[in-house]
C-alpha positions, 0 to 999 in steps of 0.5 A: 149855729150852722147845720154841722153844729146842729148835727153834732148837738144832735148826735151828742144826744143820741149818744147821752140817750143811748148810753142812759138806755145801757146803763139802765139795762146793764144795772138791771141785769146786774151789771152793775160795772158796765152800768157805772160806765155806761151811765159815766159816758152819758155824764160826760156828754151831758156836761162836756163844756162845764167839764172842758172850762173845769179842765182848763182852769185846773190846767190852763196856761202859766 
């Protein structure tokens, strides 16, 4: 891994770290909507490559 890789890695964690965080809050609140969001985003993130190897097997080429 480069340094740019390493950036991106880290950048995704904040961003997975942060969206947790405002997820937490948003429920607490009573939130709950913006907490599913937020708490998706940080999901996403999380599991991008397994998301990306479902999407192309589901859409791959013919």
């Amino acid at each position: 891994m480069d340094e740019h890789d390493r950036l991106v890695a880290a950048l995704k964690d904040i961003i997975v770290l942060f969206s947790l965080m405002a997820a937490v809050g948003s429920v607490y609140h009573g939130n709950w909507l913006a907490g599913g969001g937020y708490a998706g985003l940080a999901l996403l993130f999380f599991n991008e490559k397994q998301l990306r190897r479902w999407w192309r097997g589901r859409h791959g080429r013919r």
